[in-house]
N, C-alpha and C positions, 0 to 999 in steps of 0.2 A: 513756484520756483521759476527767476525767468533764465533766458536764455544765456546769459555768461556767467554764473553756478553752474550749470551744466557743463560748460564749455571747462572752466574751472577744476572740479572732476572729474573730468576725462582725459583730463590733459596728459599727467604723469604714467597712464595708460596707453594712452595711443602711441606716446614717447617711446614706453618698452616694447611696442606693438615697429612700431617702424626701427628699432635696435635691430630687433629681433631676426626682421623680414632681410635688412639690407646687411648686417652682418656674414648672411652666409651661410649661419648653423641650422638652421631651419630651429623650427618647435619642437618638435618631438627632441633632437640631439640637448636642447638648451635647457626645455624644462624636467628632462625624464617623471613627467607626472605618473604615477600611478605603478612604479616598478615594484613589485613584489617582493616582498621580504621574508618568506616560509621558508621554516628551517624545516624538512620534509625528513623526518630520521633512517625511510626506507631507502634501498638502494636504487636503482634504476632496472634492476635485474628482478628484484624484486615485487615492484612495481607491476611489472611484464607480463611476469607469472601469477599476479592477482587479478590483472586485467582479466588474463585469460578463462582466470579461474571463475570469473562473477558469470550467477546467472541471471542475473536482472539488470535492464539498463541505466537502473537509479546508480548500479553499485558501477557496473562498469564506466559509466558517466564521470561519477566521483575519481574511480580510479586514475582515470584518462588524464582528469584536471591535474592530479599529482603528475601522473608519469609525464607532460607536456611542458611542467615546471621543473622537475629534477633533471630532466636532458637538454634543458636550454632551448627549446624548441621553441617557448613563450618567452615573456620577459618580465610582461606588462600583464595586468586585468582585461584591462584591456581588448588586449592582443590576444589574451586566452576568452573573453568573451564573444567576440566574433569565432574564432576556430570554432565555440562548442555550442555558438548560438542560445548562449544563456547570458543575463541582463548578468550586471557588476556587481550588482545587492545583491544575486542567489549566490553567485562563487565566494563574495566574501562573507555570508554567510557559513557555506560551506566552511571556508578555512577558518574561521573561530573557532566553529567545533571542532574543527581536526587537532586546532590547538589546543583547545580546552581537553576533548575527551580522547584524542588519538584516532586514531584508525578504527579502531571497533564503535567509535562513538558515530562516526562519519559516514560507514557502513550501515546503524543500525535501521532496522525494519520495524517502524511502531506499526503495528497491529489496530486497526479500528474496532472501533467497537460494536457496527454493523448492529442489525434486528435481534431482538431479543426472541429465542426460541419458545412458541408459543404451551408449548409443554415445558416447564424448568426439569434441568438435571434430577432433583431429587423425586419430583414427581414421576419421570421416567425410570429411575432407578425401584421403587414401589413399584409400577407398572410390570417390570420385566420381575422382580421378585412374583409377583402374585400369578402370572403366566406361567410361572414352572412349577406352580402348586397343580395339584389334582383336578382340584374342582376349576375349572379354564370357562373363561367368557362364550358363548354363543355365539356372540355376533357383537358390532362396536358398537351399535347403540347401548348394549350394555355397560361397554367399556368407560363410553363419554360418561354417563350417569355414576360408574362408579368415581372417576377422575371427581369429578364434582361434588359426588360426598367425600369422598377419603382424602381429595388433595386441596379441593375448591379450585381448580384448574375447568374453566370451560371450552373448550376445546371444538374445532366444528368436525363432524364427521369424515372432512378429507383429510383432517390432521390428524386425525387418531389414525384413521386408517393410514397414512403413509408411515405414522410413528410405526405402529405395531408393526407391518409388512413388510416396512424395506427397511428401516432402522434398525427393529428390534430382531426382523427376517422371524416373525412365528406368523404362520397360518392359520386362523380360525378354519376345524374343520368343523364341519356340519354334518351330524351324524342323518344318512338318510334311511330308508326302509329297505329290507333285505330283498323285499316282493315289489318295490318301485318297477322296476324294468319289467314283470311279468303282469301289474296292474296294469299299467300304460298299454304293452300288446294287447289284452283282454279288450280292453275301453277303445282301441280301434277297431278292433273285428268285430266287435259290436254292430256300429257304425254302418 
């Protein structure tokens, strides 16, 4: 491409560029780019009291971006991207949803799906069933060995153990000797 195509192209550009400048109205008054068009159905009152109301910053956040645009305080994307320090693609992302799913959609909390619990539900469920029978584990190396025939769950002994102990809160107790204490004294005076 050489040099007067370019010049060529740019021409009708730099024209509206020196209108623009020497006119008077400045850019922003001339081109109102990026002015927001959200029909927002809550009030401002109500708004207020959701603010208030949120306990997370994602909700409060979101709230803000409404109540900023129902009281006239923004105008522009813009103008609301700098106040809340987020880029123009998250807020107008944001307002699709609001338009698409409303306010509960714009609020909602997806859930991650995080680490899967090394004992499943149903195996734990078994587990605490068989703990309120009579006949009760020893001790967890039992515990593991049964998991492994009855659920095929392998499980390492710190997991059992925190399952059974603070999860399911039962105590293996260990039955000891009635004479423990009086053997023990014996076997030092021995000594």
């Amino acid at each position: 491409m050489n040099r007067f195509s370019v010049n060529q192209t740019l021409r009708p550009f730099t024209f509206f560029l020196q209108f623009i400048l020497y006119s008077g109205l400045g850019v922003e008054n001339f081109l109102m780019a990026g002015v927001l068009k959200l029909d927002i159905t809550e009030t401002g009152e109500q708004l207020k009291t959701l603010l208030a109301q949120q306990t997370t910053a994602r909700g409060k956040e979101r709230i803000q971006a409404l109540y900023l645009l129902k009281i006239g305080q923004v105008k522009t994307l813009k103008e609301l991207s700098v106040v809340l320090g987020r880029d123009t693609a998250t807020l107008y992302r944001w307002f699709q949803k609001y338009k698409t799913e409303g306010l509960e959609g714009l609020l909602e909390l997806k859930k991650g799906q995080g680490r899967k619990p090394a004992i499943p539900k149903e195996a734990m469920e078994r587990l605490k069933q068989r703990l309120q029978k009579a006949e009760k584990f020893s001790n967890y190396g039992e515990i593991r060995s049964w998991l492994k025939e009855e659920c095929g769950v392998d499980a390492s002994y710190k997991v059992v153990h925190e399952a059974v102990r603070y999860r399911l809160k039962v105590k293996l107790k260990a039955p000891r000797n009635k004479g423990f204490r009086k053997k023990r004294q014996q076997q030092e005076t021995l000594k």
